[in-house]
Residue, then its C-alpha position, 0 to 999 in steps of 0.5 A: x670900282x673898289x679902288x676909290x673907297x679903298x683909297x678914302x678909307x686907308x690915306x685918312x681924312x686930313x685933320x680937321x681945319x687942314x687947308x689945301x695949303x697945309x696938306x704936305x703934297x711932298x709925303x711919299x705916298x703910303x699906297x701905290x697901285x699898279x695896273x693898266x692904261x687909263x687906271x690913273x685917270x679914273x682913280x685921279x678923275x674920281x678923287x677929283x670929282x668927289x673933292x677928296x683930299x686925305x692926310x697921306x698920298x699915293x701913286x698910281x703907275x701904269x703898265x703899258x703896251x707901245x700902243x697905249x697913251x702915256x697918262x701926264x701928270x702935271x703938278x696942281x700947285x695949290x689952286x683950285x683945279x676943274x676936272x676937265x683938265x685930265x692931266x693935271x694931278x689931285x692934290x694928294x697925287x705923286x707922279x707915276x711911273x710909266x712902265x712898258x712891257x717887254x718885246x714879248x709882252x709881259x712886264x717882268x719883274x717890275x716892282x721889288x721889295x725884300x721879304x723875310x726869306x729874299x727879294x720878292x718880284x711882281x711881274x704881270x701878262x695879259x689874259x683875255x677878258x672882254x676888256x684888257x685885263x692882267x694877270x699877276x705873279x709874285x714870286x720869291x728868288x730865294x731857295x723859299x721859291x714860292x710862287x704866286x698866280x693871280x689872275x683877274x677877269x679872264x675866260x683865257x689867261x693861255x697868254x700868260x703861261x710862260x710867266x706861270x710856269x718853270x717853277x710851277x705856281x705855289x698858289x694859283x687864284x682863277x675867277x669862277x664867276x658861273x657854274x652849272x649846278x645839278x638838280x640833285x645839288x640845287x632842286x632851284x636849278x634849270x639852266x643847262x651846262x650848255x647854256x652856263x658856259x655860253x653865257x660865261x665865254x660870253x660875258x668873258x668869264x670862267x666856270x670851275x672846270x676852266x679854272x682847274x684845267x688851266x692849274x693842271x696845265x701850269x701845275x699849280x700846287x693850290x687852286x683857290x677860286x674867286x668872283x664866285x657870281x652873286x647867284x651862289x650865295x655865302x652858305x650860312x650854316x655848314x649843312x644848308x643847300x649853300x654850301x652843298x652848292x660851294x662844294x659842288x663848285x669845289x669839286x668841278x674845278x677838283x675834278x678838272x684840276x686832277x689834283x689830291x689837294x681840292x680846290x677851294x672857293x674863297x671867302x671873305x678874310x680867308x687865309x692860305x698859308x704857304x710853307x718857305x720851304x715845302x718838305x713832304x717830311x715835314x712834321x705837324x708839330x713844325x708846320x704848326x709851330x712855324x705858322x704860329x711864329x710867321x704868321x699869327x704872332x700872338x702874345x696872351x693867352x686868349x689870343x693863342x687859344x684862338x690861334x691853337x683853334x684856327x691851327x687845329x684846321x690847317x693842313x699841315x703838307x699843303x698849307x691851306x688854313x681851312x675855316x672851322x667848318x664845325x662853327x656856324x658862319x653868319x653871311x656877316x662873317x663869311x662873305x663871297x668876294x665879288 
């Protein structure tokens, strides 16, 4: 639902006293979105139905199976257009592309683009939820090799394994919507495990453990979790019974996962840094040194004075940038992403 605002917000309101007839309808788009059948039309249908129009375009270009309906996208000239007429584009609208998935299923390498160490792919799998939804893997094709997992809404993303595995995820981010917290944690609590997991596989949802299973099963080098459910709250101080409740939920996917590394919840604005080339030899100076070159590039003194304090947290094998537990964090700062 998210899609929209974020849209209004990045493509920017055209100048004031624009006309329909001025706005450059042949501009590349500055935002393309990828996703399943039927995306083009709530994006477009929402555009349209809160007379929208921006200074940039974009594209939405679908993945599809055989059996989904292909979306039109016919040109609205520079009418006025009705909602009612589903396949006619909004204004700032290019045309998309219809990509069907493989004989197996899976959309392999379906978009591209040259990174800083070689060419990155984004290939995309089905993974079970109560409504079709997607996984997706970045990966590099370079001696870098990282690899990234993404899944969205699922309670059994086993379908998409082929894609996840060989070489195995850098990264692997898993929904962890619902957990059971013991009373010894939270003294709030009264549902059983029983009951937590019931809801969730009912509701097409994961607790911790599933999501550390399934980065066992694929092995993932990092576990990340988020939609961490509105009933798990952002801790707003290190030592309050919210993050006693976060760290619960951390090691239940640990435990699951079997991992050194733990897992950890996400947060708004956190960062996870990968290393281009992982070397158990490496040292800490060079870790620290290549991600404030990469990654921060900060130039005053004040800026890397900051840099230098967020670095001091970083894990210099794994390359997880932790937050500053010492400093207290307002909900304001740290949200949970839904």
């Amino acid at each position: 639902m998210g899609i929209v605002p974020f849209l209004r917000n990045i493509l920017l309101p055209p100048p004031t006293g624009t006309s329909t007839v001025s706005l450059d309808l042949e501009k590349q788009p500055r935002v393309e979105i990828y996703g399943p059948a039927g995306i083009r039309n709530f994006v477009r249908q929402i555009m349209k139905m809160t007379l929208t129009k921006t200074s940039d375009n974009y594209v939405v270009h679908e993945l599809l199976k055989p059996e989904d309906r292909i979306t039109a996208c016919v040109p609205h000239g520079l009418g006025a257009y009705s909602i009612q007429e589903l396949d006619m584009m909004h204004y700032n609208e290019v045309a998309g592309q219809d990509i069907f998935c493989s004989d197996d299923g899976f959309w392999k390498g379906f978009t591209t683009a040259r990174g800083v160490y070689g060419d990155i792919y984004v290939d995309a799998g089905p993974i079970s939820h109560r409504d079709p939804c997607l996984g997706y893997i970045i990966r590099e094709a370079s001696n870098a090799g990282r690899k990234l997992v993404i899944l969205g809404d699922t309670h059994d993303p086993s379908a998409i394994i082929p894609l996840c595995v060989e070489p195995h995820p850098s990264l692997l981010i898993h929904e962890a919507t619902d957990v059971h917290i013991p009373r010894h944690v939270d003294y709030n609590s009264r549902r059983t495990p029983e009951a937590v997991l019931d809801k969730a596989l009912a509701r097409g949802h994961s607790i911790p453990t599933m999501a550390g299973t399934f980065a066992k099963k694929i092995g993932a080098e990092r576990l990340v979790l988020n939609h961490i459910g509105g009933r798990f709250p952002a801790p707003k101080y290190p030592t309050d019974h919210r993050s006693a409740v976060m760290r619960e939920i951390e090691r239940q996917a640990t435990d699951a996962w079997g991992s050194r590394t733990p897992a950890v919840a996400a947060y708004d604005f956190m960062q996870v840094v990968i290393p281009p080339i992982p070397s158990p030899v490496r040292s800490e100076e060079a870790v620290i040194s290549g991600i404030l070159r990469r990654s921060l590039a900060v130039t005053d003194s004040q800026s890397t004075k900051l840099a230098r304090t967020q670095l001091a947290h970083a894990d210099p094998v794994e390359g997880f940038l932790y937050p500053d537990r010492s400093q207290h964090h307002s909900n304001r700062s740290k949200k949970r992403r839904p």
